[in-house]
N, C-alpha and C positions, 0 to 999 in steps of 0.2 A: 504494500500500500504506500504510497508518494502522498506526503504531506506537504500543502504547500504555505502554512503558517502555524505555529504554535498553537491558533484555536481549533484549528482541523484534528489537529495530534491531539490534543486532548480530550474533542469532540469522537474520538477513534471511530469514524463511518456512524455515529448515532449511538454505541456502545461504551460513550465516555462512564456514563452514572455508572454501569455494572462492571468497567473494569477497574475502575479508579476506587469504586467501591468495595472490588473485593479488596484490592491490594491494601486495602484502610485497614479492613476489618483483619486482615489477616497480619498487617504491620501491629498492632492492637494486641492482636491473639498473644503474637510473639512477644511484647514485651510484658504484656501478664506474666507468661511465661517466665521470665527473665526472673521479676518479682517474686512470685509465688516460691521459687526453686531459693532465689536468696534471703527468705524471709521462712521455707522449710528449714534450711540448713543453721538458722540462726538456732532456733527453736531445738533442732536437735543437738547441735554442740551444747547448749544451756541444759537437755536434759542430761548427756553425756558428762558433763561438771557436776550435778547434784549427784549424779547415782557414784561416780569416784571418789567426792567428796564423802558421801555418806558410809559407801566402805569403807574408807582410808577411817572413818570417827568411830567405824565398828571392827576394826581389826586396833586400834588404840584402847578401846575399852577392856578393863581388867577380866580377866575369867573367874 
């Protein structure tokens, strides 16, 4: 397809809303993504410290 100005290219033949739309939606998806994985990982190091932490205070305790 020969684009002859920048509103043509983005107008893609009448198919600008649906492609421009996915590319949103799926730029979007991906950085939830991004999110979600570095805000799992917090979450799990933090439980990873309590449960050490609480061994390390139960192997310290007298028998």
């Amino acid at each position: 397809m020969i684009w002859n100005s920048m509103s043509e290219f983005f107008a893609m033949g009448g198919y600008g809303d649906y492609v421009w739309g996915s590319f949103g939606v799926t730029a979007l998806l991906m950085a939830i993504e991004v999110a979600h994985v570095g805000y799992e990982r917090q979450q799990t190091l933090q439980r990873l410290r309590m449960l050490h932490d609480a061994q390390a205070d139960a192997v310290d305790l007298p028998a």
